[in-house]
N, C-alpha and C positions, 0 to 999 in steps of 0.2 A: 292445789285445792280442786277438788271436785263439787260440783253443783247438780244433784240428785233431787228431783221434781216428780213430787205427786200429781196426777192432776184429778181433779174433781171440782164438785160446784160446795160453796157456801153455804153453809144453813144447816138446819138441824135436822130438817123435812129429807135431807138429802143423803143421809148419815151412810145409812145401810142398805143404801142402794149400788146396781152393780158400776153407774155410771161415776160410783167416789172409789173404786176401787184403789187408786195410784194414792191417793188420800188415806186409807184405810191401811197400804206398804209404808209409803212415808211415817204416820203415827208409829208403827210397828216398828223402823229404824229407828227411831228416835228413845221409844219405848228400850229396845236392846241396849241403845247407846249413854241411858239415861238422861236424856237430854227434852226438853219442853219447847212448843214451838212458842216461845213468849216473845221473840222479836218480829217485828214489823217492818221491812223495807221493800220498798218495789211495786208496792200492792200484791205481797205474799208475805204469810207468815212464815217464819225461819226460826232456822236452830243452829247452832255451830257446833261440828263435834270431828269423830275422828272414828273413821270405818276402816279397820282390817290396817289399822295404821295409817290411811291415809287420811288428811284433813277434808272437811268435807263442808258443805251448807245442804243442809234440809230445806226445802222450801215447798209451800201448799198456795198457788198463785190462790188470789181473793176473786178474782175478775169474773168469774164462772167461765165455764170451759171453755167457750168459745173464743175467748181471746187472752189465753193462756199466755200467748205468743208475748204480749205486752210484757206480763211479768219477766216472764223468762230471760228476755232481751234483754232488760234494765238490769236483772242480776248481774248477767252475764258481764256485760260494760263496768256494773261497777265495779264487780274483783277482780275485771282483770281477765276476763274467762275468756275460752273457744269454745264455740260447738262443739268441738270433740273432749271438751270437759263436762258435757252434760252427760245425766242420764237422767231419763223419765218412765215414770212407773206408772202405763196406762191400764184401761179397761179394754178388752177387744173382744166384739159381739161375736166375731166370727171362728173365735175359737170354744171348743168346750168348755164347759163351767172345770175351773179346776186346773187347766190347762196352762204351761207359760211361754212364750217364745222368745227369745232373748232374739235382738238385731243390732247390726254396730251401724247402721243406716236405712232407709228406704220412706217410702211413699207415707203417704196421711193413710191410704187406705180405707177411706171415709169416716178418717173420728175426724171431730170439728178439735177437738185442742190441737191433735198437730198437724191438723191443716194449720194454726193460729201459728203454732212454735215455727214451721216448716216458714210461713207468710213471714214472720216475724225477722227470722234469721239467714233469708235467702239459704238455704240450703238445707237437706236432709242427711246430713253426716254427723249426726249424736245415735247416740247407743238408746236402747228403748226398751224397757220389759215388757211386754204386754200380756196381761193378765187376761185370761179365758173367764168369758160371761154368759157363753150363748147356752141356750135352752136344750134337750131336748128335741124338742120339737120346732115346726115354723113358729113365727110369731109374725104379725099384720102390723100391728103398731110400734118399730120398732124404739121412740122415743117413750114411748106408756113405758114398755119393758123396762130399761134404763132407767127411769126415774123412779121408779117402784120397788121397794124393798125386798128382800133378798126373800124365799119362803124359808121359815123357818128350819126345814128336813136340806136344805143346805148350805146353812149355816156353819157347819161342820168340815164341808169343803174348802168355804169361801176363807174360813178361819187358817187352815192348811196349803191354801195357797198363798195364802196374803205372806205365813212365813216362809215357805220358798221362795216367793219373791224377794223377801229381804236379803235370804241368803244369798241367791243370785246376785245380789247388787255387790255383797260379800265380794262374791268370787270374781264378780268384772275387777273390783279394783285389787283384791291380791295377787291373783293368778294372769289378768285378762280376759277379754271378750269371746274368744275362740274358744277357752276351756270352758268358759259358762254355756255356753254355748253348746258344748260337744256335750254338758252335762245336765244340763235345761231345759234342750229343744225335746221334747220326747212326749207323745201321745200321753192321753189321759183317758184313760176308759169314764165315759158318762155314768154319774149313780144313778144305780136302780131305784127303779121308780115300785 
C-alpha cells in the first residue's frame, strides 16, 4: 500500500487557494478513483482505493499545514508504512503557476508542511509533487498570496494542473519515480497576462 497526502489547511475560507493545492490533487484522485474521503483517522480525512493497480490511502491531514507531520506519522505507523511509501501533493511558491516537479526526496525548501512531514519522520526520503503557484510577478506578502483565492483568469491553469498532478501520481506508482519524472519535470510558460 501506498499513502498519497494532500496537503492544505481546513475550512471553507481556504478552498481555492493556492496554499490547498495538494488538497485540491488529493479530491481530484479520489474523484478519478471514485472514491469519498468519508473516513476519519489520524487527524486526516481518508479514502481507500486502488491507483494504476496499486492499493492506496488518500489522506487530507485536518491539522493545517503546519503540522502535517503529525498526521502523516500516525498513518504511517499505523499501516505498517515507510517513508518511501509516501507521496505528498504539495503547493510550491517558487515554481510557476502551472508548473510540476516530481522529487523522490529533498529539503522543505521553506513550505512549513514539509518542514512538519520532514520534523515528523526524521528524514526527507518520500517522493513529493510539487505543484507550481508562483505569480508572475514579486509578491511582498508572501502568506496574503497563499491564503488568497486563486484570480479567476487562472482558474483554468490551476484546474489543468491539479490533473497532471494526479496523473503524475499515476505514473510514480505504474511505471516509477524516474519516468514521472523524465515526464513531469518540464518548464511551464506563464499565462499571458
Amino acid at each position: 500500500m501506498k499513502l498519497i497526502v494532500g496537503l492544505g489547511n481546513p475550512g471553507y475560507q481556504y478552498h481555492l487557494t493556492p496554499h490547498n493545492l495538494g488538497f485540491m490533487a488529493a479530491d481530484r484522485l479520489a474523484e478519478d478513483s471514485g472514491v469519498k474521503f468519508s473516513a476519519r483517522e489520524s487527524q486526516a480525512a481518508t479514502a481507500v482505493t486502488q491507483i494504476a493497480g496499486v492499493p492506496a490511502l488518500l489522506a487530507k491531514p485536518e491539522t493545517f499545514m503546519n503540522l502535517s507531520g503529525l498526521a502523516v506519522a500516525r498513518l504511517l505507523e499505523r499501516h505498517g508504512l515507510e517513508a518511501e511509501d509516501l507521496i505528498v501533493l504539495v503547493d510550491e511558491v517558487e515554481l510557476a503557476l502551472g508548473s510540476i516537479r516530481i522529487r523522490a526526496r529533498g529539503s522543505a525548501g521553506g513550505h512549513n508542511g514539509l518542514k512538519s512531514i520532514i520534523g515528523a519522520l526524521g528524514t526527507d526520503s518520500f517522493a513529493r509533487v510539487r505543484l507550481g503557484v508562483g505569480p508572475e510577478h514579486p509578491i511582498e506578502d508572501r502568506v496574503s498570496y497563499l491564503l488568497s483565492p486563486f484570480r479567476n483568469r487562472d482558474l483554468e491553469t490551476v484546474a489543468e494542473m491539479i490533473a497532471r498532478g494526479a496523473e503524475a501520481v499515476r505514473v510514480i506508482l505504474a511505471e516509477g519515480i524516474q519516468k514521472a519524472m523524465n515526464r513531469f519535470n518540464r518548464r511551464v510558460r506563464p499565462p499571458e497576462t
